[in-house]
N, CA and C atoms of all chains as a GROMACS GRO file, in nm:
protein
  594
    1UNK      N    1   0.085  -0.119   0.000
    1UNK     CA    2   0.000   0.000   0.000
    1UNK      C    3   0.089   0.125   0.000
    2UNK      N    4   0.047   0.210  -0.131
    2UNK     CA    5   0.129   0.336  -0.092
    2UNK      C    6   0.128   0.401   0.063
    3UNK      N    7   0.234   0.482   0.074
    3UNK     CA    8   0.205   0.566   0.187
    3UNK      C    9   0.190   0.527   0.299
    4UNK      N   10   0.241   0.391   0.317
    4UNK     CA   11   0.260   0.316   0.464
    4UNK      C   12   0.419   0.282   0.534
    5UNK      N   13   0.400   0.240   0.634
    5UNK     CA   14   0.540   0.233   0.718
    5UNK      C   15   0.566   0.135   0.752
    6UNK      N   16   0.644   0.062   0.761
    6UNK     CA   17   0.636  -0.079   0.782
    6UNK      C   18   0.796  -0.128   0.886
    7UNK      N   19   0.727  -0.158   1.019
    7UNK     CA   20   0.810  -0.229   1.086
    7UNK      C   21   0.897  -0.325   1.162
    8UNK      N   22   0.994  -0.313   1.103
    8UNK     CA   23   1.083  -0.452   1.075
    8UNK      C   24   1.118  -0.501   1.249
    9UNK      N   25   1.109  -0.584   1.268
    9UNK     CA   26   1.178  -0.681   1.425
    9UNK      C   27   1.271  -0.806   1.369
   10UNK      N   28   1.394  -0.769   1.401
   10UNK     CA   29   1.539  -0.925   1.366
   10UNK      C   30   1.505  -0.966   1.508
   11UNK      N   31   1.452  -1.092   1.510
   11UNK     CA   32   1.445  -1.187   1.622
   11UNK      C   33   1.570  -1.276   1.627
   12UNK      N   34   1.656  -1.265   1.729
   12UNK     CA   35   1.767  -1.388   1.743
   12UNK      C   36   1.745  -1.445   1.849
   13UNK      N   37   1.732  -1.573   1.816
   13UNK     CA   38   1.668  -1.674   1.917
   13UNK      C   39   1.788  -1.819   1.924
   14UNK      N   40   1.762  -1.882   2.015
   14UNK     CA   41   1.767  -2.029   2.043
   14UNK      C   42   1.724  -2.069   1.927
   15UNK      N   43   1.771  -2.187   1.846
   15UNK     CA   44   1.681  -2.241   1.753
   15UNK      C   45   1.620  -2.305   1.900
   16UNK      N   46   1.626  -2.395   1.975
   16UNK     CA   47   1.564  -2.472   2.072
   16UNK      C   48   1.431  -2.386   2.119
   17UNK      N   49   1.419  -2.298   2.114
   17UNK     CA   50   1.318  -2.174   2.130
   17UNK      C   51   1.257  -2.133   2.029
   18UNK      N   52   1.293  -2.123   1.870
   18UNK     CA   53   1.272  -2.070   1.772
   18UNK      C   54   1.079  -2.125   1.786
   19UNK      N   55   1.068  -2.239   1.778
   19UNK     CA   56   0.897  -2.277   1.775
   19UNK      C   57   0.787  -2.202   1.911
   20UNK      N   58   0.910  -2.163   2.009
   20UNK     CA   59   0.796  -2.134   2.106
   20UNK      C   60   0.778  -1.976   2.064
   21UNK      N   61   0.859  -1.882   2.019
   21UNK     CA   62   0.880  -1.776   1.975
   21UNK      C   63   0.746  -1.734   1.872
   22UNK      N   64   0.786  -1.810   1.751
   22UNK     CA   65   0.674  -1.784   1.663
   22UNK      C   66   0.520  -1.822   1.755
   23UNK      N   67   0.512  -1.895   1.824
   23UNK     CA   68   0.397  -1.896   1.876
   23UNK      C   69   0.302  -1.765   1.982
   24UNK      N   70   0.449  -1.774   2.050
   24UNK     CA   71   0.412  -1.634   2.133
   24UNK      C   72   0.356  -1.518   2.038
   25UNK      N   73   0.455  -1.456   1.888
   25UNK     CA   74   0.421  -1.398   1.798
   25UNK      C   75   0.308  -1.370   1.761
   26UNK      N   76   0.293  -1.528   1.738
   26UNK     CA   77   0.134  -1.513   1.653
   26UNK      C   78   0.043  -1.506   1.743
   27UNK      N   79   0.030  -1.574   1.880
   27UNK     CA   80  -0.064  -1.536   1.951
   27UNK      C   81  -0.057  -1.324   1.996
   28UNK      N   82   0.080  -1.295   2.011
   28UNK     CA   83   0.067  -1.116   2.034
   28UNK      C   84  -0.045  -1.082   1.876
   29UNK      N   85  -0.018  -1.122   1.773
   29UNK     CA   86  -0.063  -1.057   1.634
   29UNK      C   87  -0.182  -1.082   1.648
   30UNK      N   88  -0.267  -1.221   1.683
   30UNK     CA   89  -0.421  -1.268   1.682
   30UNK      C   90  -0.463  -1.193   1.798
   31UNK      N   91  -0.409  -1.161   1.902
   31UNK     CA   92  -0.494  -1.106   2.021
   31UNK      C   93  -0.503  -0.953   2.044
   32UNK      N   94  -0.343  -0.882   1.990
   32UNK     CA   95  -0.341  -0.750   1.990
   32UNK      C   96  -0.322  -0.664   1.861
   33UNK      N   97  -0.196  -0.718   1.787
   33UNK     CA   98  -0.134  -0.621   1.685
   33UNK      C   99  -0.265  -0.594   1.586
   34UNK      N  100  -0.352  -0.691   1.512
   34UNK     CA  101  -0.383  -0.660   1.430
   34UNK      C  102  -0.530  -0.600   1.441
   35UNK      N  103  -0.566  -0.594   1.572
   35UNK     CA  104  -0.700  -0.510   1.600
   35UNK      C  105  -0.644  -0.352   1.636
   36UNK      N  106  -0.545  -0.294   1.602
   36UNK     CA  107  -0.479  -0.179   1.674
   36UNK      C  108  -0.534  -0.117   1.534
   37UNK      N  109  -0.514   0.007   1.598
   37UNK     CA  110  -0.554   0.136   1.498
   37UNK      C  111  -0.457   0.137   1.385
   38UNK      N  112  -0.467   0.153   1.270
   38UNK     CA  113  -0.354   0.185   1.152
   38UNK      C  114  -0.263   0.053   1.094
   39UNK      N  115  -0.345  -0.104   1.167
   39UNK     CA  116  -0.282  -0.228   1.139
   39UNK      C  117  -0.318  -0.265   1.000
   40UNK      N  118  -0.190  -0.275   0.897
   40UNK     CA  119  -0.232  -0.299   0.720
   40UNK      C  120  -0.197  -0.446   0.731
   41UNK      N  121  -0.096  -0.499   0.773
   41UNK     CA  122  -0.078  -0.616   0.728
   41UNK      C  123   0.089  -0.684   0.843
   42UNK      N  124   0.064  -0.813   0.818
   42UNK     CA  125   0.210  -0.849   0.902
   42UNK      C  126   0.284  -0.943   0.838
   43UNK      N  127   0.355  -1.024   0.809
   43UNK     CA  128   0.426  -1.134   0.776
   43UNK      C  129   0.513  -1.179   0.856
   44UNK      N  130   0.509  -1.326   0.929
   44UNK     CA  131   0.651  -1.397   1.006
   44UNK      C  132   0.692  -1.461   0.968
   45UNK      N  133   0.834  -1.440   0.940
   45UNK     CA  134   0.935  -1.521   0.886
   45UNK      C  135   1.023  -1.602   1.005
   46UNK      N  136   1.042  -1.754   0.961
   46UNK     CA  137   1.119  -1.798   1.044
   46UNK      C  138   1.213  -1.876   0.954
   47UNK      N  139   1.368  -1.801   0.983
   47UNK     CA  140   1.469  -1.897   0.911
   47UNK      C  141   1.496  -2.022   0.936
   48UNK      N  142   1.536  -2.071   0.840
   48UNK     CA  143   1.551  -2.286   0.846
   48UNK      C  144   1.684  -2.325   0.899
   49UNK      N  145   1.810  -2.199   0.930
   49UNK     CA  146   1.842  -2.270   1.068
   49UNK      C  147   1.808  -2.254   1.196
   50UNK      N  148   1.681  -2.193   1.231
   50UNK     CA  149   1.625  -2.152   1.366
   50UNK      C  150   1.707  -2.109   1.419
   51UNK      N  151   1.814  -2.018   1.390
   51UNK     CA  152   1.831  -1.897   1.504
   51UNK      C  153   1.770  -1.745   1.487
   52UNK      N  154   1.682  -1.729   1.402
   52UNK     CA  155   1.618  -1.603   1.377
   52UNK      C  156   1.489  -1.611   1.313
   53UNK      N  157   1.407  -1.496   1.335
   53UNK     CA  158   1.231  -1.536   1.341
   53UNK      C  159   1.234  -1.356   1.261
   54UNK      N  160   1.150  -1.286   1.187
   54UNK     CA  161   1.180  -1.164   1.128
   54UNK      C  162   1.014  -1.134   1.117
   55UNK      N  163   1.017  -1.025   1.188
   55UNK     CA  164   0.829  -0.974   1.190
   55UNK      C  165   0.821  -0.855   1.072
   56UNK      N  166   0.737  -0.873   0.986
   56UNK     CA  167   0.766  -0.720   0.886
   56UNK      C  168   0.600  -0.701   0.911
   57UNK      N  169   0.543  -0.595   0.959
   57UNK     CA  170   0.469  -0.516   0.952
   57UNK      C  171   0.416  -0.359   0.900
   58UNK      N  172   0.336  -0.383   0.838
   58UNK     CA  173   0.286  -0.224   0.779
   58UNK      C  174   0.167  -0.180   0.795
   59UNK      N  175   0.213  -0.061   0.876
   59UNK     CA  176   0.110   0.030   0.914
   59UNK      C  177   0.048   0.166   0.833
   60UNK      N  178  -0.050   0.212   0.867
   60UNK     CA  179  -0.081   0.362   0.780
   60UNK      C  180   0.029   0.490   0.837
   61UNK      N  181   0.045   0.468   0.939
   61UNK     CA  182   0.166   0.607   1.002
   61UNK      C  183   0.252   0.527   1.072
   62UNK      N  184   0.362   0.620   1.102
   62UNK     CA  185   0.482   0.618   1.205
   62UNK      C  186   0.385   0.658   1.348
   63UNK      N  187   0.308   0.690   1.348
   63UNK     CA  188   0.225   0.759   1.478
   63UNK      C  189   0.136   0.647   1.531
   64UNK      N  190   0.060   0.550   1.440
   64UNK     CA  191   0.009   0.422   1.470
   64UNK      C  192   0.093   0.338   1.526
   65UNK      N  193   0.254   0.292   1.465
   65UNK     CA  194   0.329   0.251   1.539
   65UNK      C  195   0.369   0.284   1.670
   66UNK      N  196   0.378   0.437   1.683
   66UNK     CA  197   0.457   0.452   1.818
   66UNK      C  198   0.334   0.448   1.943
   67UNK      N  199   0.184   0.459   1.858
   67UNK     CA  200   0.094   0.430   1.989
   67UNK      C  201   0.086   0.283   2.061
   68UNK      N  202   0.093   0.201   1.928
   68UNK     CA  203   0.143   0.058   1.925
   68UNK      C  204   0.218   0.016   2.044
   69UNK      N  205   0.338   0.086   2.021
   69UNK     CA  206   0.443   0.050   2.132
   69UNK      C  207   0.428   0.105   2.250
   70UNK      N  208   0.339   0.183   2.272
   70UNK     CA  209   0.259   0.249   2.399
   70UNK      C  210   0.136   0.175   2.468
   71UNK      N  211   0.143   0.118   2.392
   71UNK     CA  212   0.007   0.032   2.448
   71UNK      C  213   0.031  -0.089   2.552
   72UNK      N  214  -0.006  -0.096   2.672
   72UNK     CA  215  -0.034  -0.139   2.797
   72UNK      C  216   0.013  -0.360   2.707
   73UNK      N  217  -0.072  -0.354   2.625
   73UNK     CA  218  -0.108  -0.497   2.582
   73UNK      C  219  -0.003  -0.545   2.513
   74UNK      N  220   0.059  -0.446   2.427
   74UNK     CA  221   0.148  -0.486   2.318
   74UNK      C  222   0.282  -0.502   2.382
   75UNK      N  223   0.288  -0.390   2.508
   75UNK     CA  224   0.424  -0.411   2.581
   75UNK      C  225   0.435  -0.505   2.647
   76UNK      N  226   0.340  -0.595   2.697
   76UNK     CA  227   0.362  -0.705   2.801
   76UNK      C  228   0.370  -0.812   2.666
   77UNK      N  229   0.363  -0.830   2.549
   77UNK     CA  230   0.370  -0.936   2.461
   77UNK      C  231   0.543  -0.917   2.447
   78UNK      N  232   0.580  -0.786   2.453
   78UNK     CA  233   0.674  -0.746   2.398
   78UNK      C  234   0.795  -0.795   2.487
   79UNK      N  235   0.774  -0.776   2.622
   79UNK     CA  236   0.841  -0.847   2.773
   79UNK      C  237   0.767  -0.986   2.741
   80UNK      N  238   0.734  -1.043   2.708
   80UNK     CA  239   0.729  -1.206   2.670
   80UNK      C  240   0.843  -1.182   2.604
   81UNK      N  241   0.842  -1.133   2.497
   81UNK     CA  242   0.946  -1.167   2.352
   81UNK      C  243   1.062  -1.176   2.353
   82UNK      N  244   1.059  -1.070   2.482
   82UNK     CA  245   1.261  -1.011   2.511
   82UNK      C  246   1.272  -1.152   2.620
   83UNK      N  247   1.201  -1.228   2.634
   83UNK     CA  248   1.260  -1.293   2.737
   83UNK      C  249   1.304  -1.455   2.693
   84UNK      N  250   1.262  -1.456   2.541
   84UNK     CA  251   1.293  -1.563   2.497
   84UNK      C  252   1.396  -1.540   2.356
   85UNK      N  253   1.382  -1.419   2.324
   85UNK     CA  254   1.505  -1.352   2.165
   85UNK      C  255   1.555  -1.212   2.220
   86UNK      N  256   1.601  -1.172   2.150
   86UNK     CA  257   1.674  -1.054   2.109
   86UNK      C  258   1.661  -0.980   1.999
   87UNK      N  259   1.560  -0.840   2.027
   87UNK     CA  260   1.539  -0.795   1.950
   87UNK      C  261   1.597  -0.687   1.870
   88UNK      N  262   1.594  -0.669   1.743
   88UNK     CA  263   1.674  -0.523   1.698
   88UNK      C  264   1.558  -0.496   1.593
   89UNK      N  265   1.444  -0.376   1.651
   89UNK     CA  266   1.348  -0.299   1.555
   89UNK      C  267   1.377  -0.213   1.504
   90UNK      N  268   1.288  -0.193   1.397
   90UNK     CA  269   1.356  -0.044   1.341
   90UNK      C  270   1.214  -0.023   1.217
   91UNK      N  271   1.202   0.153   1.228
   91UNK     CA  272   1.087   0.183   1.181
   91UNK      C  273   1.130   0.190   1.014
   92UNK      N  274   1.070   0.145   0.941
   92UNK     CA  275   1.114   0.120   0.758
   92UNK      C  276   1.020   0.219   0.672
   93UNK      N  277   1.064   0.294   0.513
   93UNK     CA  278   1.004   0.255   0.455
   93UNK      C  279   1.022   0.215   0.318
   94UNK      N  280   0.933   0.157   0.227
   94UNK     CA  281   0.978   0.090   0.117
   94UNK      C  282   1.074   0.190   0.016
   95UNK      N  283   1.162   0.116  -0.043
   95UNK     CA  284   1.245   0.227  -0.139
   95UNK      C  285   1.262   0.153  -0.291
   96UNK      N  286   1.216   0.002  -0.269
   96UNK     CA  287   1.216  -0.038  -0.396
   96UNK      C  288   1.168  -0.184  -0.406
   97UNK      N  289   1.058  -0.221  -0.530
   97UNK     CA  290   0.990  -0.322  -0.522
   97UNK      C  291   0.983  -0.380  -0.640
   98UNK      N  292   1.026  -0.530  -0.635
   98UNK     CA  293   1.028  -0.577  -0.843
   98UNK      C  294   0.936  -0.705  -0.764
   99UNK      N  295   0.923  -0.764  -0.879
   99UNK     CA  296   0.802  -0.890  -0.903
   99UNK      C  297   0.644  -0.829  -0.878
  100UNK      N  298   0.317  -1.558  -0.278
  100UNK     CA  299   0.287  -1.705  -0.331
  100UNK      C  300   0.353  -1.829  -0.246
  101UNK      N  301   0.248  -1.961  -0.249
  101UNK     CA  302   0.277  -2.064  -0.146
  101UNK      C  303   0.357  -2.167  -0.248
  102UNK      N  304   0.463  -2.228  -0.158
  102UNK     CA  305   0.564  -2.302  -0.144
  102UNK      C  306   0.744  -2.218  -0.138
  103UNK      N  307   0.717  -2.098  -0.152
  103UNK     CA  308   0.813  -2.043  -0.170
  103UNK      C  309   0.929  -2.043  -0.069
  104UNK      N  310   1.062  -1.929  -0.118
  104UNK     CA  311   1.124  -1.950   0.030
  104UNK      C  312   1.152  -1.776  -0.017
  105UNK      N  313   1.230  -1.740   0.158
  105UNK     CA  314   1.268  -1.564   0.148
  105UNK      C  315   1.404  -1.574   0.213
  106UNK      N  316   1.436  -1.536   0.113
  106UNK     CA  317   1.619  -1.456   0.148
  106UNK      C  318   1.615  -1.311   0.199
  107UNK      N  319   1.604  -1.328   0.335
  107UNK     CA  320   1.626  -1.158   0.412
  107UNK      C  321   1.737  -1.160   0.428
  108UNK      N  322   1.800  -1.009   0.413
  108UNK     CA  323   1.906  -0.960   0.434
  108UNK      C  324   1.911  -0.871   0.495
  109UNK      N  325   1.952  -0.847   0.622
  109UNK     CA  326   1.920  -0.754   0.722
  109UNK      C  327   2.068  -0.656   0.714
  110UNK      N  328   2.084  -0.527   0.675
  110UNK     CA  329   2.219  -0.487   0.655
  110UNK      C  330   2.198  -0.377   0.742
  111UNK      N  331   2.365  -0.378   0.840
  111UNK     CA  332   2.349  -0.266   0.895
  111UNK      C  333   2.452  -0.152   0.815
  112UNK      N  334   2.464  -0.041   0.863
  112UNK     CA  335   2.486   0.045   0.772
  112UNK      C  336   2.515   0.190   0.850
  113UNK      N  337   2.675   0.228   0.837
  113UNK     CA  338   2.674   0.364   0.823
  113UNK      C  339   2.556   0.488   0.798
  114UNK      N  340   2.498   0.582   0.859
  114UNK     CA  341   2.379   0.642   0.809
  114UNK      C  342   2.455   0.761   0.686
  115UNK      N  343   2.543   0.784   0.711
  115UNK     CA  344   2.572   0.857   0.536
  115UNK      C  345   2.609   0.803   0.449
  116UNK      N  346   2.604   0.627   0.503
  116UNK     CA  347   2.600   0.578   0.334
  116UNK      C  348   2.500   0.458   0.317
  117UNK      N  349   2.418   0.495   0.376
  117UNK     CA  350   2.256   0.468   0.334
  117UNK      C  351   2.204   0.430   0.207
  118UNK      N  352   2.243   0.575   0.153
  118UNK     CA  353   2.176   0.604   0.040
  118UNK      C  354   2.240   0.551  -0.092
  119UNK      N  355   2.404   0.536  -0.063
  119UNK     CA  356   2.488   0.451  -0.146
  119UNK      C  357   2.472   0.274  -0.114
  120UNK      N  358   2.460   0.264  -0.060
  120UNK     CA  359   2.366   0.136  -0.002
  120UNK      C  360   2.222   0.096  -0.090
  121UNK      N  361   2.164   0.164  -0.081
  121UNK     CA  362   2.018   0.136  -0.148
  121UNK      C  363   2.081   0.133  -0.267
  122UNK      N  364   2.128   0.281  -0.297
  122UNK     CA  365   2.175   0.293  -0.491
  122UNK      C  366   2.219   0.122  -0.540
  123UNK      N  367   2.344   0.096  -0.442
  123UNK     CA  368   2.403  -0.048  -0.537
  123UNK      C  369   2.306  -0.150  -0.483
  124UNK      N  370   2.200  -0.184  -0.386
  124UNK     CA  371   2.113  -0.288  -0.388
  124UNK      C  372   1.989  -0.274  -0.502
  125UNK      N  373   1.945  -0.136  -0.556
  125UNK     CA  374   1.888  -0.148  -0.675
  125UNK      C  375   1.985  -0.152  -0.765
  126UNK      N  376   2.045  -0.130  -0.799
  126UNK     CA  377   2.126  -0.165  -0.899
  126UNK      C  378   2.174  -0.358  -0.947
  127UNK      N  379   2.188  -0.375  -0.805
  127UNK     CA  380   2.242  -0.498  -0.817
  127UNK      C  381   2.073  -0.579  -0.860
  128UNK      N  382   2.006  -0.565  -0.760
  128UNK     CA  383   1.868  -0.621  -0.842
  128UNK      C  384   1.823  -0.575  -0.988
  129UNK      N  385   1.852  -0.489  -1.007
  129UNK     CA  386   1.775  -0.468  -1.159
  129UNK      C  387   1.888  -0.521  -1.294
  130UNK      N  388   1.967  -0.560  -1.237
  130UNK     CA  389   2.135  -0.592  -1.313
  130UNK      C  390   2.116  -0.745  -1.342
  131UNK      N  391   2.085  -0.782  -1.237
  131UNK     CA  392   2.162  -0.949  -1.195
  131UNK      C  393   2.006  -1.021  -1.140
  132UNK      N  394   2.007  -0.977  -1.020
  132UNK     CA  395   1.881  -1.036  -0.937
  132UNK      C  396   1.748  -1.104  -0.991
  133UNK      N  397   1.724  -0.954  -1.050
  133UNK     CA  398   1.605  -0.987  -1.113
  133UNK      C  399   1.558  -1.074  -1.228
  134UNK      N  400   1.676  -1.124  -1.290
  134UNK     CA  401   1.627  -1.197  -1.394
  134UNK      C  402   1.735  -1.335  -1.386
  135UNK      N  403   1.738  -1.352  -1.268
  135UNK     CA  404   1.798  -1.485  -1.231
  135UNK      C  405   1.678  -1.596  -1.210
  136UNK      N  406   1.686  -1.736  -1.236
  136UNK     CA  407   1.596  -1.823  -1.254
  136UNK      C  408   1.536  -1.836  -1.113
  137UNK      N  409   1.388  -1.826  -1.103
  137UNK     CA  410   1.332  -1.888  -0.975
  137UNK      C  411   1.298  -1.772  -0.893
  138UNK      N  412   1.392  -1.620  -0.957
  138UNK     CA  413   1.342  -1.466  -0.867
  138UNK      C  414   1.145  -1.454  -0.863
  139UNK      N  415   1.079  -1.413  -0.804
  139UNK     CA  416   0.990  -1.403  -0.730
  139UNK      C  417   0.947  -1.267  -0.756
  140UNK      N  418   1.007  -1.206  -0.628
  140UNK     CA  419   0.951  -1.099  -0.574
  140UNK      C  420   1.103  -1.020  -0.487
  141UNK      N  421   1.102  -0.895  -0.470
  141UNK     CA  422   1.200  -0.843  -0.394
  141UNK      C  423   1.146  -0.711  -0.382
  142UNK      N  424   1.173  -0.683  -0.232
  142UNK     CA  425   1.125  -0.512  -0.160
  142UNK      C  426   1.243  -0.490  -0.078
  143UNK      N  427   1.288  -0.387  -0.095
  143UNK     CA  428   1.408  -0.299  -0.068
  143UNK      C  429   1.340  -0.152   0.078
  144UNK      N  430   1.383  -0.210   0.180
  144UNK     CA  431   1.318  -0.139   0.336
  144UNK      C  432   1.445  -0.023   0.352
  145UNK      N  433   1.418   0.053   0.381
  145UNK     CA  434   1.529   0.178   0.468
  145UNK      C  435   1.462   0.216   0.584
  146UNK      N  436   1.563   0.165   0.705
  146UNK     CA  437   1.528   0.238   0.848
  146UNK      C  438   1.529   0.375   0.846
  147UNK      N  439   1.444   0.468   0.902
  147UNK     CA  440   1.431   0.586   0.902
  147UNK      C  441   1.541   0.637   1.010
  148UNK      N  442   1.603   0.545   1.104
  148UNK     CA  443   1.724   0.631   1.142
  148UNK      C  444   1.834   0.623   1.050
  149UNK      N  445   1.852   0.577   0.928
  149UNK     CA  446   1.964   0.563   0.847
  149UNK      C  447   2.019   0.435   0.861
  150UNK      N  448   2.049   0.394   1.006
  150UNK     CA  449   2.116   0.268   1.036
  150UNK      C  450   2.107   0.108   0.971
  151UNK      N  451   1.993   0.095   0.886
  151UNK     CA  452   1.978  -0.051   0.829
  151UNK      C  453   1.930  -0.022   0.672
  152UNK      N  454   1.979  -0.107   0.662
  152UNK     CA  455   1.838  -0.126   0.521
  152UNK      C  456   1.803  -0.289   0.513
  153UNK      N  457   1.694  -0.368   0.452
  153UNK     CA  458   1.683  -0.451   0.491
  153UNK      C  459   1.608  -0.468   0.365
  154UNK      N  460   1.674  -0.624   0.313
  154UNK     CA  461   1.624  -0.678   0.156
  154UNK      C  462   1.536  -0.799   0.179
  155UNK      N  463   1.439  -0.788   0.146
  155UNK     CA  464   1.360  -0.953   0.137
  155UNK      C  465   1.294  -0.964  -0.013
  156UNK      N  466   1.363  -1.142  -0.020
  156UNK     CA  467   1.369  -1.123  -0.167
  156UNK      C  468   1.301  -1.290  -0.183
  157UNK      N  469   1.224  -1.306  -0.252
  157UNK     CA  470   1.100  -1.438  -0.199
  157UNK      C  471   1.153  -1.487  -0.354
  158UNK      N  472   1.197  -1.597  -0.376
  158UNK     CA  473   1.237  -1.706  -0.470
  158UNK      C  474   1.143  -1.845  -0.485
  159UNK      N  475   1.159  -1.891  -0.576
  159UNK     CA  476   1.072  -2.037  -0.606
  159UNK      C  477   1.145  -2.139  -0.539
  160UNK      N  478   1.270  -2.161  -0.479
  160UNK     CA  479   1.300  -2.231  -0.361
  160UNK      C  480   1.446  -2.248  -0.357
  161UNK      N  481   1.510  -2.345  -0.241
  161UNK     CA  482   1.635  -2.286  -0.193
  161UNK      C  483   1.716  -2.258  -0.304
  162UNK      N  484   1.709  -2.367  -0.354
  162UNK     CA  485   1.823  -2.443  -0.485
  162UNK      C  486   1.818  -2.312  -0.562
  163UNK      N  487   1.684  -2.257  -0.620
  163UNK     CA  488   1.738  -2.070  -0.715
  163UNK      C  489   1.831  -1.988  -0.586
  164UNK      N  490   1.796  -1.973  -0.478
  164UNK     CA  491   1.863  -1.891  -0.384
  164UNK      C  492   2.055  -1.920  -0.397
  165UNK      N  493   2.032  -2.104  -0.342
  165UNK     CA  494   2.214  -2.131  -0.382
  165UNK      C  495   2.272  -2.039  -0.497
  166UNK      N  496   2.206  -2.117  -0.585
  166UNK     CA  497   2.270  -2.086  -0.732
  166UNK      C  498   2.241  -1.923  -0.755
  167UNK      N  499   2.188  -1.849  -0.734
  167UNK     CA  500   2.167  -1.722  -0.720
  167UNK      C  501   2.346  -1.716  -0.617
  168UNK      N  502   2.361  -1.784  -0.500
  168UNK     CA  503   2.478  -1.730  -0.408
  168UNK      C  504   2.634  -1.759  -0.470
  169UNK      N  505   2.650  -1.823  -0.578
  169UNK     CA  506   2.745  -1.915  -0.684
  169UNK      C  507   2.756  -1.860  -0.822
  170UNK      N  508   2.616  -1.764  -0.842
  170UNK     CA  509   2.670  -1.663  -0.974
  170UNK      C  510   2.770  -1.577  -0.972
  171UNK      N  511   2.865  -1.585  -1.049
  171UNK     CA  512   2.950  -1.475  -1.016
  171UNK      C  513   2.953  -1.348  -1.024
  172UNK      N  514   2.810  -1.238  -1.114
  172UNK     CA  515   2.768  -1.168  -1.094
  172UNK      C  516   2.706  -1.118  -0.987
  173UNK      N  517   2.612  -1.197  -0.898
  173UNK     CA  518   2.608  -1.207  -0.829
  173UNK      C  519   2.683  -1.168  -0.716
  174UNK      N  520   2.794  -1.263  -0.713
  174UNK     CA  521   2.898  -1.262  -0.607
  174UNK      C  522   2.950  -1.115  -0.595
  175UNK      N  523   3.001  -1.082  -0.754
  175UNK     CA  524   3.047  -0.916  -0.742
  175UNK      C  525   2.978  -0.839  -0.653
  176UNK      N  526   2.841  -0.826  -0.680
  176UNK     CA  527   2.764  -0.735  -0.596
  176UNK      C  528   2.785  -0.766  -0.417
  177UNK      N  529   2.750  -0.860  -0.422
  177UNK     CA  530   2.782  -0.922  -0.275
  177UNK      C  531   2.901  -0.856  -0.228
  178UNK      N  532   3.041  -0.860  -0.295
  178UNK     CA  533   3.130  -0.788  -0.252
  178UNK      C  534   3.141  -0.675  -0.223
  179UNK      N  535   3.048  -0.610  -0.341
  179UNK     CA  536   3.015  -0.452  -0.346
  179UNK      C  537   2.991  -0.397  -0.182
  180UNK      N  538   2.890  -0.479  -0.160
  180UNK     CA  539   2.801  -0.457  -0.044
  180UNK      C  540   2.869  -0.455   0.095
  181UNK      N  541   2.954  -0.565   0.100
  181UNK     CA  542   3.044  -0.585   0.231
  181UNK      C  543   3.119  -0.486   0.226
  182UNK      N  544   3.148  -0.403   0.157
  182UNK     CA  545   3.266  -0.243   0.121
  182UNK      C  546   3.189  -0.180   0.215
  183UNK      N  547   3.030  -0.158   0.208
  183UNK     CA  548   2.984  -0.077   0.313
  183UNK      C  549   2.901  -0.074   0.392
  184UNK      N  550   2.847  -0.213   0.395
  184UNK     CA  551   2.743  -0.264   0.459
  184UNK      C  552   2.797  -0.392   0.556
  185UNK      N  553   2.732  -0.400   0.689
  185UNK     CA  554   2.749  -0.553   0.752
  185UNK      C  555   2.609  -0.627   0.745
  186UNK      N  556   2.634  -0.748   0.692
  186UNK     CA  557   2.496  -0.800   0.589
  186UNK      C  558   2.478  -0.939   0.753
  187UNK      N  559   2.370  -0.962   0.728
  187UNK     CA  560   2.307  -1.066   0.818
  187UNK      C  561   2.216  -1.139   0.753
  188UNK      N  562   2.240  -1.256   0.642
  188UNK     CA  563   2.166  -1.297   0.584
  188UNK      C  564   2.106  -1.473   0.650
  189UNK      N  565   1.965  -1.487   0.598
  189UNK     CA  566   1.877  -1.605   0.610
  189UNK      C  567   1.818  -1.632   0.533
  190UNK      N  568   1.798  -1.765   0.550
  190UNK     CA  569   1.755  -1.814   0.462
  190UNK      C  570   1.586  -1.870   0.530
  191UNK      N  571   1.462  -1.825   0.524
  191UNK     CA  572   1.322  -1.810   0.580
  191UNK      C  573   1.196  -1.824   0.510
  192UNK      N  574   1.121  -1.900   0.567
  192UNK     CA  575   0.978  -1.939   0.515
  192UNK      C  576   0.884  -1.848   0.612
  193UNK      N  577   0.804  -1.831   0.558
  193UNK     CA  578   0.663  -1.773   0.565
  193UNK      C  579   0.558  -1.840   0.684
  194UNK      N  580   0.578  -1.808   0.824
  194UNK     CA  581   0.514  -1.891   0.910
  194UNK      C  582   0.378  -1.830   0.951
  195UNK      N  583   0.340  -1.716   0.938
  195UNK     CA  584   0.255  -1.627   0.932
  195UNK      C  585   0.197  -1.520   0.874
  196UNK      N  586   0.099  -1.480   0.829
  196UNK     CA  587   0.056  -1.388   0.748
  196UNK      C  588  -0.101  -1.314   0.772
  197UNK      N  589  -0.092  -1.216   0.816
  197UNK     CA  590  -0.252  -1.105   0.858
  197UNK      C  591  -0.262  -1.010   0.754
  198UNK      N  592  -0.380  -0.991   0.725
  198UNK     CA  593  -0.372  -0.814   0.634
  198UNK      C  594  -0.378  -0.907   0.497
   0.00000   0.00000   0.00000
C-alpha cells in the first residue's frame, strides 16, 4: 500500500526456542497487533536454521506505530518476547519493489 | 505465493552511506537479481534512522537462492556490499501472514 510504514523486528533466538517464539508472535498478532488502529498487514518469517524469526509489519503512520508500542497490551507481549530472543526494531520505509 | 522460500538480508549500515547502499542494492537487483531463474519478488526497506536497510527477496525455492549465491555476478555485488554494509543474511519461510 502506498504511503505506509512498515516495521521490521530481527528476532535472534535459540533455535531450541525458535517454535515457542513464533507462537508467542502469533498469539501477540491474533490477540493484539492486528485489532490496533492503523494495522495494514504483518508477515513472520522464520529462518531454516532456527536462530532467527523476522516480523515485517505495515502500518498507515509512524504515529500508529509509536501508539502501538505504547500500548499497555502490546508491551507485556513485547516483555514475553525479550525474554525468549533478542530484538533489533527499526521503523522502515519501502524504497524499492520488483516482481 | 505458497511453497516459496525468502532470502532476508538484514544490513546494517553507516547512516551517510545509506543512500549509497540502497543505490548499489537497486542496482544490483535490476542488473543481476532480477532476472535470475526462480526470482519471485524483492522489496528494498530503509530504516528511518539511516542505520539498516533490509532486503527480502521471496524465490521459487532454496536451490534458485544457492545458485543465485554461486553466480558470479552475483557474487560481485555481494562484494560490493560488504565495502559498506554488515549484511546478516537467512535463509526463511513464511510462518505467518494477517492483512
Amino acid at each position: 500500500m502506498e504511503g505506509t510504514v512498515t516495521f521490521i523486528n530481527v528476532l535472534d533466538v535459540d533455535p531450541e526456542r525458535q517454535q515457542e517464539l513464533i507462537a508467542l508472535l502469533k498469539e501477540g498478532t491474533e490477540e493484539v497487533i492486528r485489532h490496533r488502529p492503523g494495522f495494514v498487514s504483518l508477515t513472520l518469517y522464520a529462518s531454516a536454521d532456527g536462530k532467527r524469526v523476522v516480523n515485517v509489519a505495515e502500518w498507515r503512520s509512524a504515529e500508529d506505530v509509536a501508539a502501538t508500542r505504547e500500548d499497555p497490551a502490546a508491551q507485556e507481549y513485547a516483555k514475553r518476547t525479550a525474554r525468549v530472543a533478542t530484538a533489533a526494531a527499526s521503523l522502515c520505509s519501502v524504497v524499492g519493489r520488483w516482481g
